[in-house]
N, CA and C atoms as a LAMMPS dump frame, in Angstrom:
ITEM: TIMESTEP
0
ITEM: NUMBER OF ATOMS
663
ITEM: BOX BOUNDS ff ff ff
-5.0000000000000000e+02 5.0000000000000000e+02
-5.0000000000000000e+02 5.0000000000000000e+02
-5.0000000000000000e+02 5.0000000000000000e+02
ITEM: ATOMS id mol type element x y z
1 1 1 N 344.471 76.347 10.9
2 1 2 C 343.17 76.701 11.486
3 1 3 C 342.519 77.908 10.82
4 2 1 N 343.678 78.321 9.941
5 2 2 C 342.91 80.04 9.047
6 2 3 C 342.191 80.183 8.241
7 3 1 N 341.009 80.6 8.219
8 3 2 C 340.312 80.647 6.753
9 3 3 C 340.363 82.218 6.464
10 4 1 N 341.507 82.831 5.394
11 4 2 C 341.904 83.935 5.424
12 4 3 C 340.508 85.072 5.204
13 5 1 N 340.204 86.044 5.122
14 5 2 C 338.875 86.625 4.761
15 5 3 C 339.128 87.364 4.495
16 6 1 N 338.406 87.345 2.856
17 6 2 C 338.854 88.841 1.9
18 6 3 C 337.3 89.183 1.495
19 7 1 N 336.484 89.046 2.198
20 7 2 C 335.208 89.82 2.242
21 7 3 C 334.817 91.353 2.207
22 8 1 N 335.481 92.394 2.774
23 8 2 C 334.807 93.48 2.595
24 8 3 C 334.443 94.416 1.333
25 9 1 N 333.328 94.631 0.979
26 9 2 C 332.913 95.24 -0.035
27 9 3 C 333.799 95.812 -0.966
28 10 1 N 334.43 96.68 -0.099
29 10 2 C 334.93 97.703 -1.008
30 10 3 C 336.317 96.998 -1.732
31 11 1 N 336.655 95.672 -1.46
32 11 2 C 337.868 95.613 -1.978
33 11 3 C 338.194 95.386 -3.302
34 12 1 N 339.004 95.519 -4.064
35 12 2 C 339.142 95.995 -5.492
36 12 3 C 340.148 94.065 -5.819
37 13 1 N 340.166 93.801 -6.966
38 13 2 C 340.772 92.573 -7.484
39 13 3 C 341.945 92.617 -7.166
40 14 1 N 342.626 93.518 -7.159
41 14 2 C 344.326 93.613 -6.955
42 14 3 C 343.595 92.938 -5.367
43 15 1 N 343.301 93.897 -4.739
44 15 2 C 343.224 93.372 -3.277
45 15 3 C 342.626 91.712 -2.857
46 16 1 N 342.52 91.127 -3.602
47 16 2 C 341.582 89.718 -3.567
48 16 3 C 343.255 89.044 -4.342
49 17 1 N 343.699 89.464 -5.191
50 17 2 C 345.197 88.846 -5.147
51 17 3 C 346.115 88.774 -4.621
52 18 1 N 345.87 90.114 -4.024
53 18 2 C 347.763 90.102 -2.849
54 18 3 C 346.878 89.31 -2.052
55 19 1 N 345.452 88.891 -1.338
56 19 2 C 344.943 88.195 -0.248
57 19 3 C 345.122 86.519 -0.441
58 20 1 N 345.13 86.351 -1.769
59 20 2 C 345.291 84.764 -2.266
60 20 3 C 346.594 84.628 -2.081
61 21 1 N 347.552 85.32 -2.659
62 21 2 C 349.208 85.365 -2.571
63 21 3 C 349.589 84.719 -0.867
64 22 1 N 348.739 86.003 0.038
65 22 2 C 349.661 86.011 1.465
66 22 3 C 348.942 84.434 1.972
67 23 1 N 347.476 84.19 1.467
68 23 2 C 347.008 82.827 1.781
69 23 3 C 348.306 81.567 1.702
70 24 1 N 348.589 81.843 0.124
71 24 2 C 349.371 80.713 -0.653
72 24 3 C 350.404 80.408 0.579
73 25 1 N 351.213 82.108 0.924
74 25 2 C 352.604 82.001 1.609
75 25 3 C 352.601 81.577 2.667
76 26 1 N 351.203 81.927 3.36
77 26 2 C 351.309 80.978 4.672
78 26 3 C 350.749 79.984 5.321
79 27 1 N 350.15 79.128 3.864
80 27 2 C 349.55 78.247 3.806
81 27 3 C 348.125 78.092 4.7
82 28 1 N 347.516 78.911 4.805
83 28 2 C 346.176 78.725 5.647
84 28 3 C 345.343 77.82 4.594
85 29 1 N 344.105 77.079 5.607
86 29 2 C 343.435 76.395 5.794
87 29 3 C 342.586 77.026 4.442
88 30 1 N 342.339 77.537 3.848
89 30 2 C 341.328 78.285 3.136
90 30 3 C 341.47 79.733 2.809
91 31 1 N 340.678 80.297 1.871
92 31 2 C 340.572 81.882 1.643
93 31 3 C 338.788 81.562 1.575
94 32 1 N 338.429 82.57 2.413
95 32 2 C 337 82.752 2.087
96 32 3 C 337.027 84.293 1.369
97 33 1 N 336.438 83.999 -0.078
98 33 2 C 336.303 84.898 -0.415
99 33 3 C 335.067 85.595 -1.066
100 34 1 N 334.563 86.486 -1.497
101 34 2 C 333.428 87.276 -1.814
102 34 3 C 332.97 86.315 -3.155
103 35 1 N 331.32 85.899 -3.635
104 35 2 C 330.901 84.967 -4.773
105 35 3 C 331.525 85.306 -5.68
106 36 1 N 331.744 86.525 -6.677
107 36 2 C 332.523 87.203 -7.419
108 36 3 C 333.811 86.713 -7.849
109 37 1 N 334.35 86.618 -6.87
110 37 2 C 335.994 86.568 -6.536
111 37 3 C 336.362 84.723 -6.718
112 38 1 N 335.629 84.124 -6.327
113 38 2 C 335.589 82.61 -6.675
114 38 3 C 336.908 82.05 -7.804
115 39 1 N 335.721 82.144 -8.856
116 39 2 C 336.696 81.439 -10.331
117 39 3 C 337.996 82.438 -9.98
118 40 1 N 338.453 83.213 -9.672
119 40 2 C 340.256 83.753 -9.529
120 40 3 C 340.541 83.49 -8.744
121 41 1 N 340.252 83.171 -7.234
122 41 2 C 340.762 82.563 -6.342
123 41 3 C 341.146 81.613 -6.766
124 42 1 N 340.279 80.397 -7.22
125 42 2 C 340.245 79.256 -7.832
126 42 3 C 341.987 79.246 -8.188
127 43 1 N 341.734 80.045 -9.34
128 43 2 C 342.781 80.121 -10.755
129 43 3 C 343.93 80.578 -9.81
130 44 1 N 343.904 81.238 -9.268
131 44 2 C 345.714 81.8 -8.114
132 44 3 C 345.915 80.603 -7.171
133 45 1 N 344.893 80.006 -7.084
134 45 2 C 345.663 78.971 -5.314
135 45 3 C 345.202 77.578 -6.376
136 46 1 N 345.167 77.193 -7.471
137 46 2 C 345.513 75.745 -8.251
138 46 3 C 346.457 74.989 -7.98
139 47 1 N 346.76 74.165 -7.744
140 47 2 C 348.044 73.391 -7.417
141 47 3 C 348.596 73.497 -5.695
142 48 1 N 347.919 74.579 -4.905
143 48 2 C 347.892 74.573 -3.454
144 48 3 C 347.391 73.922 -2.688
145 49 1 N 348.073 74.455 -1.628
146 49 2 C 346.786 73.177 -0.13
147 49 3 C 345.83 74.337 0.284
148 50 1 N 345.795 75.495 -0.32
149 50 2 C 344.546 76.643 0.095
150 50 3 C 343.508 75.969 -0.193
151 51 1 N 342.681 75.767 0.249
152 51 2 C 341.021 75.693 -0.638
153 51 3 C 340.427 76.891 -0.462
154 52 1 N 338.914 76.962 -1.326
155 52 2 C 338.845 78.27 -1.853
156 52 3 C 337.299 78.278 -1.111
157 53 1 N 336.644 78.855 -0.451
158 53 2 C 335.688 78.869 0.326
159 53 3 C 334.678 80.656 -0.31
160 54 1 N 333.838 80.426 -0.232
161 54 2 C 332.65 81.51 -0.189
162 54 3 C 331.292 81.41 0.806
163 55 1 N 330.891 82.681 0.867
164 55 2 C 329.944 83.165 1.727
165 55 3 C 328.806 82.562 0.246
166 56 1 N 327.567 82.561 1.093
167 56 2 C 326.172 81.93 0.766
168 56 3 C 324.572 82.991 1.497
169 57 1 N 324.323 83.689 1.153
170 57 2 C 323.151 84.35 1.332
171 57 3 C 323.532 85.647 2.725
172 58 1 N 325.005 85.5 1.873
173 58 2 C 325.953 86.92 2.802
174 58 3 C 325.249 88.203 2.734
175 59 1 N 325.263 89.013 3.859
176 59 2 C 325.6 88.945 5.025
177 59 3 C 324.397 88.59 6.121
178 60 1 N 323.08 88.609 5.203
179 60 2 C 321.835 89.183 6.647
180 60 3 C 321.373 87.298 6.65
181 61 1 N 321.292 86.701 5.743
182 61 2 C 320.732 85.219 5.747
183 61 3 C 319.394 85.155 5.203
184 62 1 N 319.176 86.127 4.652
185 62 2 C 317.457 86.296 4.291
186 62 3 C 317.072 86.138 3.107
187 63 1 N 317.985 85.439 2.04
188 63 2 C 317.527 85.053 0.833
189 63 3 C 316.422 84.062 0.93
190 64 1 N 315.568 83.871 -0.379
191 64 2 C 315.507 82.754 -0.616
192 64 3 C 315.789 81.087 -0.679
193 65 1 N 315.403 80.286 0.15
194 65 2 C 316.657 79.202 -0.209
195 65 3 C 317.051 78.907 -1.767
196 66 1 N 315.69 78.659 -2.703
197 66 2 C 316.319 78.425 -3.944
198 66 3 C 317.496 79.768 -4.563
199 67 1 N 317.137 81.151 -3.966
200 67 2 C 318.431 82.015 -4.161
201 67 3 C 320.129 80.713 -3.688
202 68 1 N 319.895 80.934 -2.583
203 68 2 C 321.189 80.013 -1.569
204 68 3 C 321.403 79.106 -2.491
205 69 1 N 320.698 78.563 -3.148
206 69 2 C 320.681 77.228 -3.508
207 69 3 C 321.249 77.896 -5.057
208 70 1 N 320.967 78.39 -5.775
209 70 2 C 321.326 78.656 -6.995
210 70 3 C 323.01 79.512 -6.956
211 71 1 N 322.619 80.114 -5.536
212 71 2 C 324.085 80.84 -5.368
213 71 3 C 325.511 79.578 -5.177
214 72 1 N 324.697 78.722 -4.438
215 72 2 C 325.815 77.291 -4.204
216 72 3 C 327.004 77.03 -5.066
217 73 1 N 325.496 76.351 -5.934
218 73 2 C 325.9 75.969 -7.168
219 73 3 C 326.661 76.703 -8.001
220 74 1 N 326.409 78.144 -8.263
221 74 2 C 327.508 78.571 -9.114
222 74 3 C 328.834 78.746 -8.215
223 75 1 N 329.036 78.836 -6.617
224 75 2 C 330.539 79.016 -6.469
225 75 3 C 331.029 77.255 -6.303
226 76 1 N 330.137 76.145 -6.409
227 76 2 C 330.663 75.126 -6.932
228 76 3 C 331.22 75.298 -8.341
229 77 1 N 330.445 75.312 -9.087
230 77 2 C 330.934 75.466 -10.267
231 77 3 C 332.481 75.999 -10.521
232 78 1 N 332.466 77.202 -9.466
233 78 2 C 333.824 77.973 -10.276
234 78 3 C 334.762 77.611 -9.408
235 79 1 N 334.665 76.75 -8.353
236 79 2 C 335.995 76.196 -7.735
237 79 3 C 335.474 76.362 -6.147
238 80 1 N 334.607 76.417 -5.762
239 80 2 C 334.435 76.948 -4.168
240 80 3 C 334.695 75.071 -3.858
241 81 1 N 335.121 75.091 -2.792
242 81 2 C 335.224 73.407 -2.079
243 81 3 C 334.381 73.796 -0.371
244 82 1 N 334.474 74.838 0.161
245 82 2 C 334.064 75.576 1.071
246 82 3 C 333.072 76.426 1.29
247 83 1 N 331.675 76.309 1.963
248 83 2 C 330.447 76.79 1.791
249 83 3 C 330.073 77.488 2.998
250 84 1 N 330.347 79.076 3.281
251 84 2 C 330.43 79.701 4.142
252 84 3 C 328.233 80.447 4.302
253 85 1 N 327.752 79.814 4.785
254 85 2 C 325.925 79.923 4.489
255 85 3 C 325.769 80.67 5.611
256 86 1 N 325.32 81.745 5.481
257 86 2 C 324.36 82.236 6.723
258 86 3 C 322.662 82.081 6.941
259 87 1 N 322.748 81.338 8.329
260 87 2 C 321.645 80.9 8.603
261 87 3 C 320.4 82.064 8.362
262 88 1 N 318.91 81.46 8.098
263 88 2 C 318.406 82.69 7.933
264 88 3 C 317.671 82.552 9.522
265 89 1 N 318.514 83.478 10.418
266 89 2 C 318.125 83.823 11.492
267 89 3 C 317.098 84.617 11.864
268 90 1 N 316.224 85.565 11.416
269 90 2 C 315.111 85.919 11.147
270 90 3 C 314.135 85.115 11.314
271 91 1 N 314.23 84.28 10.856
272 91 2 C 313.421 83.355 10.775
273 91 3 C 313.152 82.488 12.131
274 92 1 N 314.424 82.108 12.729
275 92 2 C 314.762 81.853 13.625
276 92 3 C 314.088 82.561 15.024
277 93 1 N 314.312 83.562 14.978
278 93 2 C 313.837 84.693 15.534
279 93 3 C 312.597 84.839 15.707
280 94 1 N 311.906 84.821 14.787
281 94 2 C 310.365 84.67 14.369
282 94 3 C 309.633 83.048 15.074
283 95 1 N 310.642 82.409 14.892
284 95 2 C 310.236 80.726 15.607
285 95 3 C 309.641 79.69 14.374
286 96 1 N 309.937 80.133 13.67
287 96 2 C 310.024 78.714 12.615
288 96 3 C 310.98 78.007 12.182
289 97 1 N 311.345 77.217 13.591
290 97 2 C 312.426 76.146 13.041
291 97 3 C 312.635 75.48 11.523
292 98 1 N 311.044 75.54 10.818
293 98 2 C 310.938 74.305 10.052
294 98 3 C 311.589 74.508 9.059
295 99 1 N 311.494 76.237 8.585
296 99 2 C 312.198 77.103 7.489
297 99 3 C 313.453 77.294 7.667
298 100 1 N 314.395 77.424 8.829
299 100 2 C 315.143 77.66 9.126
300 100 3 C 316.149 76.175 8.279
301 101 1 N 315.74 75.394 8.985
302 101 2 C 316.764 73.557 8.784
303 101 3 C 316.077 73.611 7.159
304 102 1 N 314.824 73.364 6.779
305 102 2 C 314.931 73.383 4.936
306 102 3 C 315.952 74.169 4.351
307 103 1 N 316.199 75.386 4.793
308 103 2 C 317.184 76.329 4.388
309 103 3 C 318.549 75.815 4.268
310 104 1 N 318.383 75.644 5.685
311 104 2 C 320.293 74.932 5.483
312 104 3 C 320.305 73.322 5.121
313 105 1 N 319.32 72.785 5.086
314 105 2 C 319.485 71.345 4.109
315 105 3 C 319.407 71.445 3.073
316 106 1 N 318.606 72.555 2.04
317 106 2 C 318.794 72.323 0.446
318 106 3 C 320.178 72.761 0.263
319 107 1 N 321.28 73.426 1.185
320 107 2 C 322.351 74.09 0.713
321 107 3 C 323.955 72.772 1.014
322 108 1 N 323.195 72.348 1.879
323 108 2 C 324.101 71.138 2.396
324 108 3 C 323.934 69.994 1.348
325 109 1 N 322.393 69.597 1.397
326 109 2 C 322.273 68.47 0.127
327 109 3 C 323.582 68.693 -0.617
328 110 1 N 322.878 69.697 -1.446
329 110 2 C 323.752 70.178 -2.513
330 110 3 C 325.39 70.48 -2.62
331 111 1 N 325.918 71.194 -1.37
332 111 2 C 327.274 70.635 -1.277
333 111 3 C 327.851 69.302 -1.062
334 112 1 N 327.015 68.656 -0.851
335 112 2 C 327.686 67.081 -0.085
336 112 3 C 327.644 66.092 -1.37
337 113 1 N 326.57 66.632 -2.413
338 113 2 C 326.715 66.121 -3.298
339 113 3 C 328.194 66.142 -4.489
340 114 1 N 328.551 67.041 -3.968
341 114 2 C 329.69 68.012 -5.069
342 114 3 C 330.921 67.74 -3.899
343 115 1 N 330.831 67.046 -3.153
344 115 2 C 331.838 66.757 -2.02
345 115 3 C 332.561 68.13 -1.241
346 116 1 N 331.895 69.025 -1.083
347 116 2 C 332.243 69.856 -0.192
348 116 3 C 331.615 69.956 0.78
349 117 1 N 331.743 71.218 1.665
350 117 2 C 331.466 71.229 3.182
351 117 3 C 331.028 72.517 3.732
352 118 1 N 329.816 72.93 4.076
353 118 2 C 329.067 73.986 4.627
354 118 3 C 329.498 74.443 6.252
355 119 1 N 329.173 75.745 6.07
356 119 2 C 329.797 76.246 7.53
357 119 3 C 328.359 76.817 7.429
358 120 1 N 327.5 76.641 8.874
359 120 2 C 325.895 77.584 8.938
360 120 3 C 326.598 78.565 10.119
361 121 1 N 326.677 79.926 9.448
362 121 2 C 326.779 80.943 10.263
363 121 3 C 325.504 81.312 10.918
364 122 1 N 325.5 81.096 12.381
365 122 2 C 324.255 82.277 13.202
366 122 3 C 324.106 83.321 13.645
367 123 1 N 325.193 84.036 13.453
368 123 2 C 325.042 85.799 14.217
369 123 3 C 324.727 85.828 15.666
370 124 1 N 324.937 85.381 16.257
371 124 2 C 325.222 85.198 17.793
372 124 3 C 324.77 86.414 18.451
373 125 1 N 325.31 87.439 17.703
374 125 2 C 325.106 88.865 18.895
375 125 3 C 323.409 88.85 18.602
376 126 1 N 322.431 88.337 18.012
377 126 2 C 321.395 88.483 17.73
378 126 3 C 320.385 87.51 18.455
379 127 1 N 321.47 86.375 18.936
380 127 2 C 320.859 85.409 19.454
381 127 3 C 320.798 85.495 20.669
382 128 1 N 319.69 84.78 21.679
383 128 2 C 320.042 84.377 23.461
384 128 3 C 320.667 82.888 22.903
385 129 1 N 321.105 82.721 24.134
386 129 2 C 322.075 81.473 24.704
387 129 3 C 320.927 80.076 24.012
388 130 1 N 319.405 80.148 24.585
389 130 2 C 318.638 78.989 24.184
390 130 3 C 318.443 79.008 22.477
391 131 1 N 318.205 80.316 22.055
392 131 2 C 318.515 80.001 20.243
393 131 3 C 319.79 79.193 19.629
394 132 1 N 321.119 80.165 20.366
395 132 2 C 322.056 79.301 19.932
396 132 3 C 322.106 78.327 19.849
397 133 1 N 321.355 77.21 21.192
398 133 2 C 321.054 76.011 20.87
399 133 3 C 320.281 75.169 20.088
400 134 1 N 319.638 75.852 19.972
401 134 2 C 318.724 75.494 18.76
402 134 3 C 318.948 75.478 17.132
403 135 1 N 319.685 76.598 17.094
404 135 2 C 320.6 76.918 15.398
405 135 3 C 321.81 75.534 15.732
406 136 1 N 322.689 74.987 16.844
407 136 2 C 323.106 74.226 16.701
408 136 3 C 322.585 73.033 16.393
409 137 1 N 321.297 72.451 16.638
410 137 2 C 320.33 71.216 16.816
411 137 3 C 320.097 71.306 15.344
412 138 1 N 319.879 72.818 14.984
413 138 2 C 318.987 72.131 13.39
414 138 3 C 319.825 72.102 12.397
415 139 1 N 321.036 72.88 12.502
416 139 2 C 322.224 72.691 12.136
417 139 3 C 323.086 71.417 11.892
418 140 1 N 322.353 70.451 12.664
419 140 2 C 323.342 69.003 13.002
420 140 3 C 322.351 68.548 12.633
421 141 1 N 320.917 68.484 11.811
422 141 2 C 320.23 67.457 12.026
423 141 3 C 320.088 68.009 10.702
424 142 1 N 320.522 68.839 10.089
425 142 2 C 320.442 69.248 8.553
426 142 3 C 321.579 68.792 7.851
427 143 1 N 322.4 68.093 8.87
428 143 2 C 324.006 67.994 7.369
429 143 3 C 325.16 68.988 8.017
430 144 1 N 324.738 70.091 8.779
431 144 2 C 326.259 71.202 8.831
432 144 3 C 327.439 70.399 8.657
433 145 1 N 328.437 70.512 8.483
434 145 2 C 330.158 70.165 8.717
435 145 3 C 330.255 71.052 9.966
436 146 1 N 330.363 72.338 9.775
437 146 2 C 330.818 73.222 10.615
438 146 3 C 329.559 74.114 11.398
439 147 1 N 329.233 74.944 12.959
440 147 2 C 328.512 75.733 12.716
441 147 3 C 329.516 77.335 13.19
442 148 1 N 329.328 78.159 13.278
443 148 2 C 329.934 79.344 13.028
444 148 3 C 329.593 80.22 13.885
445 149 1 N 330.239 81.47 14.59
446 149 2 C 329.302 82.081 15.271
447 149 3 C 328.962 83.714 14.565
448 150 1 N 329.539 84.014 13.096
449 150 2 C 329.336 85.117 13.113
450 150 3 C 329.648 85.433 11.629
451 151 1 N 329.015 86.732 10.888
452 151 2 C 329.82 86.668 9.62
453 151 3 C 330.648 88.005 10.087
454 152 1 N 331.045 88.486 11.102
455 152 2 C 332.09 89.769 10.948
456 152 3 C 331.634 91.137 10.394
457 153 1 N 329.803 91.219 10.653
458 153 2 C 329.589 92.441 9.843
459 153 3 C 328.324 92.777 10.598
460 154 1 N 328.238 91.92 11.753
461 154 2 C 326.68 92.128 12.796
462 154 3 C 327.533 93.142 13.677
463 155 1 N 326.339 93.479 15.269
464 155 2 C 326.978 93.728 15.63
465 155 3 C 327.994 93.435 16.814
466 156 1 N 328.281 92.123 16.731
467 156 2 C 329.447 91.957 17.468
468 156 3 C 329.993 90.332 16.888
469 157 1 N 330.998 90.262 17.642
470 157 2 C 331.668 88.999 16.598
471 157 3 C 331.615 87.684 18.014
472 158 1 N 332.664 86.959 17.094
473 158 2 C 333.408 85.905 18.494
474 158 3 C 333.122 86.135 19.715
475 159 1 N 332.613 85.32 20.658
476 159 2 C 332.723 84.617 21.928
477 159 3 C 333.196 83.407 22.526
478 160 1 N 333.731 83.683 23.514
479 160 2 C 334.207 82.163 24.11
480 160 3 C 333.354 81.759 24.482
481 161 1 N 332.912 82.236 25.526
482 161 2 C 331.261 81.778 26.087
483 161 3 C 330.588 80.745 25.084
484 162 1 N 330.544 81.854 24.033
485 162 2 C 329.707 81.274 22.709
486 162 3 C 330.163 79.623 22.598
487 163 1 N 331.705 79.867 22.165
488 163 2 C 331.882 78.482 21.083
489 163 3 C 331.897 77.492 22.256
490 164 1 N 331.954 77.734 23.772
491 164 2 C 331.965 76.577 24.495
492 164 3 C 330.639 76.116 24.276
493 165 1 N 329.219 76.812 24.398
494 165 2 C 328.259 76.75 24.405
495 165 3 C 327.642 75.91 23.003
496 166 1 N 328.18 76.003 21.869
497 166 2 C 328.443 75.434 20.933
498 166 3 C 328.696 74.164 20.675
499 167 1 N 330.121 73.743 21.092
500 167 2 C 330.622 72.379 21.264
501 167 3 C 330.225 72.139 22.319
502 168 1 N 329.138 72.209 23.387
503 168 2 C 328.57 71.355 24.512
504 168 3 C 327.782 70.872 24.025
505 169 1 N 326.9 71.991 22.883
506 169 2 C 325.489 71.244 22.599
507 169 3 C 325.845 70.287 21.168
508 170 1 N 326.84 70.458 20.058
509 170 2 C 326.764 69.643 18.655
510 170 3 C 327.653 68.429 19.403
511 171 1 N 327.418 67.369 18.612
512 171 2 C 327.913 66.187 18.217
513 171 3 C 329.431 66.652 18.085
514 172 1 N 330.439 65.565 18.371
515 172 2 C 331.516 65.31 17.694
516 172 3 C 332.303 65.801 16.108
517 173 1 N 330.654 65.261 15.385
518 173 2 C 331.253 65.054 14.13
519 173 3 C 330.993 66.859 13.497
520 174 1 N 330.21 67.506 14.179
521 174 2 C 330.222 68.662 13.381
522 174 3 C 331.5 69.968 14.358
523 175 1 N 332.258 70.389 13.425
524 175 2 C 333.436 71.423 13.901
525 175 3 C 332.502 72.586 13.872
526 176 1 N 333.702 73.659 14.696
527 176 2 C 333.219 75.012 15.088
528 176 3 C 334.187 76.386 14.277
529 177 1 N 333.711 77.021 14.357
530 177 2 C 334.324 77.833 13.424
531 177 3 C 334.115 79.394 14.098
532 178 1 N 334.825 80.424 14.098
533 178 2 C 334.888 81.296 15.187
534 178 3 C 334.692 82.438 14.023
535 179 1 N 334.673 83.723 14.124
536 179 2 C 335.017 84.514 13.517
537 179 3 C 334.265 85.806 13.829
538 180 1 N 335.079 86.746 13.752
539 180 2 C 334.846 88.543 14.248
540 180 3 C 335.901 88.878 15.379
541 181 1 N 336.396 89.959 15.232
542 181 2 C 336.827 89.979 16.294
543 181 3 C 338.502 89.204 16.467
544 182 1 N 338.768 88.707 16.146
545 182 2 C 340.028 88.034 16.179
546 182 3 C 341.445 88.273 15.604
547 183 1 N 341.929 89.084 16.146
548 183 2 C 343.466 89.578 15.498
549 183 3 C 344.57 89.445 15.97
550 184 1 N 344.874 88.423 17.092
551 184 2 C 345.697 87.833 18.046
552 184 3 C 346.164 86.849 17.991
553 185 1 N 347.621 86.539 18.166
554 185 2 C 347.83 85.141 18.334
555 185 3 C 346.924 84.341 19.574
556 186 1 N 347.324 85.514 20.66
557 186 2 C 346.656 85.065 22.269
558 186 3 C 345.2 84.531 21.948
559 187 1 N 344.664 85.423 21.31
560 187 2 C 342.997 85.334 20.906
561 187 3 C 342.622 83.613 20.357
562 188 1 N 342.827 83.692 19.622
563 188 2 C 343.335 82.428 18.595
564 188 3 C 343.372 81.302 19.39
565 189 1 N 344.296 81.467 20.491
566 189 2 C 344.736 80.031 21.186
567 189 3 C 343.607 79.772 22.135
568 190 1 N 343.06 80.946 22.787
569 190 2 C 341.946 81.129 23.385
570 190 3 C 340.556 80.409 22.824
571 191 1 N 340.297 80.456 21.672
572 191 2 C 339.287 79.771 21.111
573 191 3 C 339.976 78.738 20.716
574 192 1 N 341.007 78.584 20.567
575 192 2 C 341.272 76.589 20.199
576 192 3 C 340.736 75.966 21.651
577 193 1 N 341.634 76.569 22.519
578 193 2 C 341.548 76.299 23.657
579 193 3 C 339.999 75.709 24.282
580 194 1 N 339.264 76.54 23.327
581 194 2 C 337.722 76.583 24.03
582 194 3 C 336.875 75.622 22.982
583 195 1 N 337.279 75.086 21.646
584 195 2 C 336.866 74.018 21.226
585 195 3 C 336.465 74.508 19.746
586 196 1 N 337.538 75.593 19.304
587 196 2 C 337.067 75.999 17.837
588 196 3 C 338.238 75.273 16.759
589 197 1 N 337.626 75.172 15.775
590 197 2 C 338.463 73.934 14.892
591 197 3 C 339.07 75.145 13.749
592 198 1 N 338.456 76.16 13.423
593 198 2 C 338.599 76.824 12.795
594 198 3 C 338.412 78.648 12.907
595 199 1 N 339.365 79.879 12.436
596 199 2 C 339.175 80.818 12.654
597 199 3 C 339.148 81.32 11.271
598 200 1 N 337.919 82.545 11.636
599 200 2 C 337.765 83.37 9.923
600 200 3 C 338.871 84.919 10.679
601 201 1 N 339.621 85.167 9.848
602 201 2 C 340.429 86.394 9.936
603 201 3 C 340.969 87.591 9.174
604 202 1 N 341.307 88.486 9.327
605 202 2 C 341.806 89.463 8.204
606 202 3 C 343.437 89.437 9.034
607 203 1 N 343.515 89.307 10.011
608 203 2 C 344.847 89.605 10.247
609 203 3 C 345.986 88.052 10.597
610 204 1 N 345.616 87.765 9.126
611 204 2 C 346.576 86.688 9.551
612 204 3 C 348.133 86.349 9.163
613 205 1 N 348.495 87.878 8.49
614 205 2 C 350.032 87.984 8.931
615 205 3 C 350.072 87.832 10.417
616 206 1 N 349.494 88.636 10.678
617 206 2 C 350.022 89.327 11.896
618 206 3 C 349.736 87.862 13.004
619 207 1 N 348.834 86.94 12.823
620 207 2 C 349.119 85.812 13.935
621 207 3 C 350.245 85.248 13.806
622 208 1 N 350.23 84.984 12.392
623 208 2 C 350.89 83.698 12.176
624 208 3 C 352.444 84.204 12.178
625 209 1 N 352.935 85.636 11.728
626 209 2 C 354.1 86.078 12.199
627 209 3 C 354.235 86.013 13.709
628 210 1 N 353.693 86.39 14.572
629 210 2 C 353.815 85.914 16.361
630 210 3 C 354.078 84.506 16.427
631 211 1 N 353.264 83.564 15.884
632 211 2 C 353.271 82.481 16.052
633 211 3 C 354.521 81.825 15.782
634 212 1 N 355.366 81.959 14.513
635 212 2 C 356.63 81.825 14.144
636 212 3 C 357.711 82.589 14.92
637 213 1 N 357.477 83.666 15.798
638 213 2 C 358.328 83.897 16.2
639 213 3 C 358.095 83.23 17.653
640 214 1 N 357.511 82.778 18.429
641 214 2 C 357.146 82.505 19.712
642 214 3 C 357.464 80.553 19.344
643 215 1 N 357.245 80.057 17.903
644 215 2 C 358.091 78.679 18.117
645 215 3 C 359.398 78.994 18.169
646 216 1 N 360.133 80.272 17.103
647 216 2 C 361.693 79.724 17.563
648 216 3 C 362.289 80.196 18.629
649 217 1 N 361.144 80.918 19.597
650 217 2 C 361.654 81.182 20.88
651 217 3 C 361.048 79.994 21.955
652 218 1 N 360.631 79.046 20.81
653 218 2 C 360.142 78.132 22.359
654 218 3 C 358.731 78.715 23.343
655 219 1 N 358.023 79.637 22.606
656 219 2 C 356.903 79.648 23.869
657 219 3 C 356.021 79.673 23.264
658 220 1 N 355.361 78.84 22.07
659 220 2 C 353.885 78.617 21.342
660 220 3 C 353.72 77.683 22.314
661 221 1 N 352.386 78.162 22.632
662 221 2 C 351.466 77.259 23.907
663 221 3 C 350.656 76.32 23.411
């Protein structure tokens, strides 16, 4: 369920390798990592079940789409299989749906063509409850795979509230994806629990060591 996250600015290449390494060792779902960092992710997790995921018009959502769109394409190019897009919520905000879904359809086109799979992050702490629904609607009617509630750098992350609110309003076919806030095994089970398919994390020794120790004691819930 991990999509490991080696996003913060300041981190240096050594640090984007020991992050691919601890990915490799404990086999998570993905490394989302910074556009930069791509082609070496790529090149360290080759021959793994990691896939290699990046952020898309990180962190505020306010590019250009042809920016988004040109940004795509190059972390296709260098190995991305995973398309971490932040919605441009602003926009949203402002009430032009129409810009909002063009946005995240030229970025989806374009992954679906290259057979990968977009996550539309909305920043939640920015949103009311009726936007959220709405970033989910245009989200599902644009292509999403996944929609998201956060990139981990607004100001606030994950909700349960949220992701129930989420999977009431999308379809089946599009997954949920959690992230901010999350450094718990307990946490974790809490949003599976509540209908998230996927978690973005920095601390995922630290779950997935609980987690291994709570199967060979018999009490993973």
């Amino acid at each position: 369920m991990i999509d490991h996250s080696l996003l913060r600015p300041e981190m240096t290449e050594a640090m984007i390798i020991s992050g691919c390494e601890l990915a490799k060792a404990y086999d998570t779902a993905s490394v989302c990592v910074r556009p930069c960092d791509v082609a070496l992710a790529s090149r360290l997790l080759k021959g793994s079940q990691v896939l290699v995921g990046t952020v898309i018009g990180f962190p505020h959502g306010t590019h250009h789409t042809a920016t988004k769109v040109f940004e795509a394409q190059q972390a296709l190019d260098d190995g991305a299989a995973e398309l971490d897009m932040v919605m441009n919520y602003s926009r949203l905000l402002s009430g032009d749906t129409a810009a909002v879904a063009a946005d995240i359809k030229a970025v989806t086109d374009l992954a679906h063509q290259r057979q990968a799979i977009v996550k539309v992050i909305f920043e939640n702490c920015y949103l009311s409850h009726e936007q959220i629904i709405k970033a989910c609607e245009i989200s599902e009617s644009a292509g999403a795979d996944y929609v998201k509630t956060s990139t981990g750098f607004g100001t606030g992350g994950a909700k349960l509230d949220d992701i129930k609110l989420m999977r009431q309003t999308c379809g089946s076919q599009v997954k949920i994806k959690a992230a901010g806030g999350i450094r718990s095994l307990d946490s974790l089970l809490a949003f599976r629990q509540a209908g998230t398919d996927r978690i973005g994390a920095t601390a995922t020794a630290v779950i997935l060591d609980e987690a291994k120790k709570r199967e060979s004691e018999k009490t993973l819930l």
